[in-house]
Each structure stands twice: as C-alpha cells, then as structure tokens.
N, C-alpha and C positions, 0 to 999 in steps of 0.2 A: 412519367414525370420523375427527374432524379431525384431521389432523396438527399435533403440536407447534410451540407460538410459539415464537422466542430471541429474549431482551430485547436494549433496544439494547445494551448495557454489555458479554451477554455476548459480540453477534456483533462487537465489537471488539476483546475478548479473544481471540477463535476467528483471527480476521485478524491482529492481530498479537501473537502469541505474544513472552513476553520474558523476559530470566532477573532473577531475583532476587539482589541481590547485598549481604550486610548485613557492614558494617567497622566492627567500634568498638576502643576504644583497651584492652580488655580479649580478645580476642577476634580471633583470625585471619580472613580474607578466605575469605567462603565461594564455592565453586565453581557455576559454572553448573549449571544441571539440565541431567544429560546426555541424556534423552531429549527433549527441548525442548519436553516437554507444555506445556498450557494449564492456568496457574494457577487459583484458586480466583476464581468471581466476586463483585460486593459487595455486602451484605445487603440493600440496594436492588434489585440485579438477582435474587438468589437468592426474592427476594418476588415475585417478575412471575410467576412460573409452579413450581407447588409442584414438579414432578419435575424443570424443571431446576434448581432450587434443592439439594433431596435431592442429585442426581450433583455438581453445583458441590461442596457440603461434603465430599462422601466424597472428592473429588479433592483438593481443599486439604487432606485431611489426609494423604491418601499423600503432597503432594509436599512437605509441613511434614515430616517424619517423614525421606523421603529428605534434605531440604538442610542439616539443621542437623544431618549429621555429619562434613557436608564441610568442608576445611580449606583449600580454596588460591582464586584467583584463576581466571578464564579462560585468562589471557594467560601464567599462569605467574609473574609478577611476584614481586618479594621484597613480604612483609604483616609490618608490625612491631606485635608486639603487648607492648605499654608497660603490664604488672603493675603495675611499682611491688616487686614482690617478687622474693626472692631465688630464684634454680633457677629463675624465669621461670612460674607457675602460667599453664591456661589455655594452653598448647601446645599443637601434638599427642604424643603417644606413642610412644615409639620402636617400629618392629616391628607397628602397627597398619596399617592396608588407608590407601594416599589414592588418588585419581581420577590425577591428572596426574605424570606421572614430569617431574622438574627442576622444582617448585616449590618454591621456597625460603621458608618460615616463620621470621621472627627473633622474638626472646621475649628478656624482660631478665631480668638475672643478676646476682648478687653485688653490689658497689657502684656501681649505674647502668651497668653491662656490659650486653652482650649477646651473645647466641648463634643458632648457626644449626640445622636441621635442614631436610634435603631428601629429597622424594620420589620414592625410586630408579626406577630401570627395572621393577625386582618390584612397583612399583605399594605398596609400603610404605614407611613413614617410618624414614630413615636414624636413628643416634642425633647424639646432639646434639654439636656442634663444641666446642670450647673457650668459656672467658668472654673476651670481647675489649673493649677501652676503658674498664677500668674506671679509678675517679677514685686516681691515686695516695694509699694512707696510707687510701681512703676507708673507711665502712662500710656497713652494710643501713641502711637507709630507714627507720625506725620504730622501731629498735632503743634500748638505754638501757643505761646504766650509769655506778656509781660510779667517780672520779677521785679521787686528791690535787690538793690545792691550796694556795694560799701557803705558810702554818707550819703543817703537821701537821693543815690543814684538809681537809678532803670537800667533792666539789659532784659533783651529779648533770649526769650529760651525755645528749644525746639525739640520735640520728643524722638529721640533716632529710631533706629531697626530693634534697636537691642532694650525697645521701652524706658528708660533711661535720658532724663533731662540731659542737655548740652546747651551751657551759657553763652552769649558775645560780650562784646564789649562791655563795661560799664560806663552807661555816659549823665550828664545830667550833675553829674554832682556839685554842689555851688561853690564858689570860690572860698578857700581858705575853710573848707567842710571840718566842722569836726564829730564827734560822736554825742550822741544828746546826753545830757549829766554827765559829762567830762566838765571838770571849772581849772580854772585859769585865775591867773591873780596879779592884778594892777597895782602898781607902786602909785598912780597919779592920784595927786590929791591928798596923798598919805605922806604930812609931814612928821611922823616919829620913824624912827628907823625900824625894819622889820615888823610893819604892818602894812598891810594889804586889803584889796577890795577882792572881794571875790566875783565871778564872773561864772556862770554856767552857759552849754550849751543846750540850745532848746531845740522842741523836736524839727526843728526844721534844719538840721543840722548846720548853724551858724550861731556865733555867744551873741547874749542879748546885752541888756545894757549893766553896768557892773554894782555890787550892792551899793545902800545912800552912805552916806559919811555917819559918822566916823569909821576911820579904819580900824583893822583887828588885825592881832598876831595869826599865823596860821593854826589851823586845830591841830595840837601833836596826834600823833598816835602811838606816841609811846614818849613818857617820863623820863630822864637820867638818875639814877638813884644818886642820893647824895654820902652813901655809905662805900667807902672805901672797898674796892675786890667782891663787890656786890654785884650780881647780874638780873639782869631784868629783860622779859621777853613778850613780845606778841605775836599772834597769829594773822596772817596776811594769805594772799591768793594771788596770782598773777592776774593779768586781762586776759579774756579770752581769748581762742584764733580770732575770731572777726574783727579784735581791738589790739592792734599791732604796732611798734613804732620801729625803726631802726636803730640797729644795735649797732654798738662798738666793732669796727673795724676788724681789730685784733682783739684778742680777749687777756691778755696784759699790756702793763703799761702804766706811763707818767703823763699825767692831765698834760694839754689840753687832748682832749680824744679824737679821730675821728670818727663820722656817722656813717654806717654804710648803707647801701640799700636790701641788705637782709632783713628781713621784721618779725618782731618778734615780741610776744607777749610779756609784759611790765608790772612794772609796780611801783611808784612815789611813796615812800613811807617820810612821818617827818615827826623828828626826835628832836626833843627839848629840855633846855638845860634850866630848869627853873632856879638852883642854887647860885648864890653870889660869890662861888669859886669858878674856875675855868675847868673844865673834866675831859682829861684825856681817855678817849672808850674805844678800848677793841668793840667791832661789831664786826656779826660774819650771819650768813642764813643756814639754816639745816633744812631737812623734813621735817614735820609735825609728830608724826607718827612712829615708830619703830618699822612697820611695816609697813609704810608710804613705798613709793618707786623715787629711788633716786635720780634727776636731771640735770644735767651739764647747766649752770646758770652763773651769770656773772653780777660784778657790784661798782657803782659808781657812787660818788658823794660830791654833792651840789651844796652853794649855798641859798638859801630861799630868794623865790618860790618857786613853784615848781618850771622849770626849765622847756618850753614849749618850740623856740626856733633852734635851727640846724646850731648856728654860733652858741647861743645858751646852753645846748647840749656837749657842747666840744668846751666849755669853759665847767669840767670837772675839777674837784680839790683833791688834790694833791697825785694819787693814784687810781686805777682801776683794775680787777683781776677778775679768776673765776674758781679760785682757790683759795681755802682757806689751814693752812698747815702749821698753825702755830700750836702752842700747848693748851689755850683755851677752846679750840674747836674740838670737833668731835674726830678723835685718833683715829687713822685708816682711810677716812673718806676722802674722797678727789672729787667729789659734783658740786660739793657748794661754794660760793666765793666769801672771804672777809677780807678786813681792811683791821689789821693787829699788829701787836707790838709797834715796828717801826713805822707802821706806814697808819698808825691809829690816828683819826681824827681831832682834834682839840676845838671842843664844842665853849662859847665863851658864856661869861654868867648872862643868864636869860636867853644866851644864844640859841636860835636853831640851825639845824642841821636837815637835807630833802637825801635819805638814802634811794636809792635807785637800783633796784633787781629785776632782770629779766632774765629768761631761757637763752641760750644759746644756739639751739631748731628754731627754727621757725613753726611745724609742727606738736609743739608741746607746750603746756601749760598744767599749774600743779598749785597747789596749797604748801604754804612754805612760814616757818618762826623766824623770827629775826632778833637777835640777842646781840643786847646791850653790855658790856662789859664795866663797871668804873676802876679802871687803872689807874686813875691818877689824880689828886685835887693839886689843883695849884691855887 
C-alpha cells in the first residue's frame, strides 16, 4: 500500500505552525490557540490528495470553533474595542471563562468614554470598571431630540461621532415673535404727548394686550441734573447673545440710519429731562469698572418710545457713532461711543430722550455706565 503524499502548502504548514490573530475595531483581540495546532490547509493544497484534504477541513473547523471565543491578545496587552455605542456592545461578559489572567479589554461607553474589564486569576472576566473620558456636557453618538429655540421656536438636534449636539433648522416660531418680558409701548389712546401704554411680551412669545388707561410717561432710567457742567451716571448691561437686534450698517454717521442684518446685543436706556429749561447733554458709555474688558460698541438717540420696526429704527436723531473723543470722555480710549459737543443732544423741559447702545460683534455682550453730561440750560 503506498503511503500518503503532503502537498507542498501543507508540509509548510506542518513546519511552521502559527497563531491566528484577528483585531477589528468592533471586536476584541482574539487569543493565540493554545494548543498550537496546525491550522487548516488551502483549497489548493486540500485538492492534492482527497484524505488530507478530508482531516485539513475537520481540523479547521475544530480550530475555527476553538478561536472565535477567545477575547485577549497573546501578550496580554490592552485591545480597544471602539463600538461607537453606549455600555460598549461586543465586549466580553462579566463572569464568563477567558484564557489569560491580567488581560485587559477596553470597550466605549456613554459619550465617547470608555471602560475596562480584566481577566482575573479565576481565569474569568472581572466586571466592568467605571466610564472614564467622557466629552464633558456630551451625549450617545446617534441619538436625537427635540430643543427650544430662538422665540418659542423647535429644532431637532442630533448627537454626532464626536458626542457633541448638532442643531437644524429653527421652525415654529409664531409670527411677529418676540422675547417674553421684552415691552413695547403704544401711543393709541394716549391723548397727552409723550405718554404711553405699555405692552409686554408673554411666554408665549407674542405681546398681549397693552396696560388699561390712563397713559404714562416712560420710566427714565436716568435723571438730567439740573446743575449746570454736572454729570450724572448709571449702570446698564447689554442683552444677551440669545437677545439680538440689528445694528447700524456703518458705525458712523448722520440719522436716518440704516439696519443691517448683523445682530447684536443692545440696550434702550431712557433719560429724562424733568427741569423746565431745555438741556443740552453730552452723553457717551464707558466700562463700569477700571478692569472691565473693553468692547467696540456704538450709540444711537431716538425720540420715545422705544423704537421696535426696521423704519423707527432708521428714524435716529440727529447722529450715530461708536467713538467718543471729546474732552468729557475718558482720554485714550476708542471702544466706547458718545454723542458730545456738537453733535450733543437737546433733551426739551419734561422731555425724554431712548439712548440706544449696542456691541458692534455680534459675539460679545458686557456691563457698561452711561454718563450724562448738563452742558447747557437754555
């Protein structure tokens, strides 16, 4: 009886025996075969001779069957296995059998986190460590849901790769939105001059119905002194980023303005002349503080109330800038705006005046004084 051929392929295989080692990024670092058998040979050599082909396949399936339960490395080494999902799918299981005591399997977790699990001395897989590194604020990777947005608007958000929300559209918002305790002020029904209904917006972002009669002057937030080269000041804030309106086109210039679609955080202040002279008053803003940050911001002056459509915002009195470089500002500085000397206001007896400050970024918003000057009694 002749004895058995071994093709060349498989007496290669017989000589050098080797482990199989398969890593993907779903999928932990499988372990050597620990008997260090002789894998299956290849369909080429399995054709050279029908009965070693027969033992080649039944051997490749015992040792297919053996490998792909095993979870670790040879060397022991950490294997990161990058889901994509939350709790880390595709781990091993806590309390099941692994080969190597001290291999460590990491798996991601929560918001691009991750976690450990190691293979005790019992030859079982520990439970799983805490989530560690996840993105501050972040979320799950695929996840979705509805936000608020601008006025009383909705947008769908989507949680990307990088854990980190991503908004669309804003839709929803009801016509002529505006921001809830934003007020507005009605001439109708107010037969004395320079008084007003006041009007708020409610949370449903639209004004409700305006106060009952009688009308009122606007509330100042700041006095005119009635002392000659006297100044007088208050403290104010802009609106925040979420409370924007459009700014002045250019940032000098001779009223009427135009509005552009840059937005940017504001502020109505409205100054009142209660003496029965007429007062001509530099007014300009600064910072509050010595050690504030100073902001590019500009100045406009309206006559009441406050100035709400595109046209009432372009019907400015007399000038606008964002510089204030006369002798009563503060020497050196270029970020804040007044309206001085020539181009000073003339506030009438009882008169009011709606100053108007905002940023010049759209990005920035700050705490800011506003100073009164009395230049001049007529």
């Amino acid at each position: 009886m002749r004895a058995p051929s071994i093709g060349f392929g498989s007496a290669l295989l017989v000589a050098l025996p080797m482990a199989w080692v398969a890593c993907t990024a779903d999928s932990p670092v499988d372990a050597e075969p620990e008997d260090g058998g002789v894998e299956a040979a290849s369909e080429e050599d399995a054709g050279r001779e029908e009965d070693t082909g027969a033992d080649s396949g039944k051997d490749a399936g015992k040792d297919a069957g053996k490998d792909s339960g095993k979870d670790t490395g040879t060397d022991g080494s950490v294997a990161v296995v990058d889901s994509g999902m939350d709790s880390g799918a595709a781990g091993p299981v806590p309390g099941t059998a692994c080969p190597t005591p001290g291999t460590v399997v990491t798996t991601a977790c929560g918001a691009c986190g991750k976690r450990d699990i190691v293979c005790e001395a019992t030859k079982t897989w520990s439970p799983y460590g805490f989530c560690y590194g996840e993105v501050a604020g972040g979320c799950i990777a695929g996840s979705t849901r509805m936000a608020a947005c601008g006025k009383c608007g909705t947008t769908a958000e989507v949680c990307t790769s990088t854990c980190a929300w991503v908004s669309g559209a804003c839709t929803g918002e009801p016509v002529g939105a505006c921001t809830p305790g934003e007020k507005k002020y009605l001439t109708a029904g107010c037969v004395t001059p320079e008084t007003y209904r006041e009007v708020t917006c409610e949370a449903t972002c639209t004004f409700g119905a305006p106060a009952p009669l009688p009308c009122a002057g606007l509330p100042p937030d700041l006095e005119i002194s009635q002392t000659l080269d006297e100044t007088v000041f208050v403290d104010s804030a802009l609106s925040p980023l979420t409370v924007q309106i459009g700014r002045p086109s250019s940032t000098v210039g001779t009223c009427p303005l135009n509005v552009s679609a840059v937005m940017t955080s504001y502020k109505y202040l409205v100054i009142h002349n209660s003496s029965a002279q007429s007062v001509v008053a530099n007014i300009w803003a600064d910072k509050v503080n010595p050690g504030d940050v100073d902001i590019d911001t500009m100045m406009a002056i309206y006559t009441p109330p406050f100035p709400s459509t595109v046209a009432e915002r372009q019907a400015c009195f007399t000038k606008y800038n964002t510089l204030c470089n006369t002798g009563v500002c503060r020497p050196g500085q270029s970020f804040w705006p007044g309206l001085a000397n020539l181009d000073a206001p003339t506030i009438a007896p009882g008169g009011t005046i709606v100053v108007y400050v905002a940023a010049v970024s759209g990005t920035l918003t700050t705490t800011f004084r506003l100073f009164v000057h009395t230049k001049q009694l007529i």
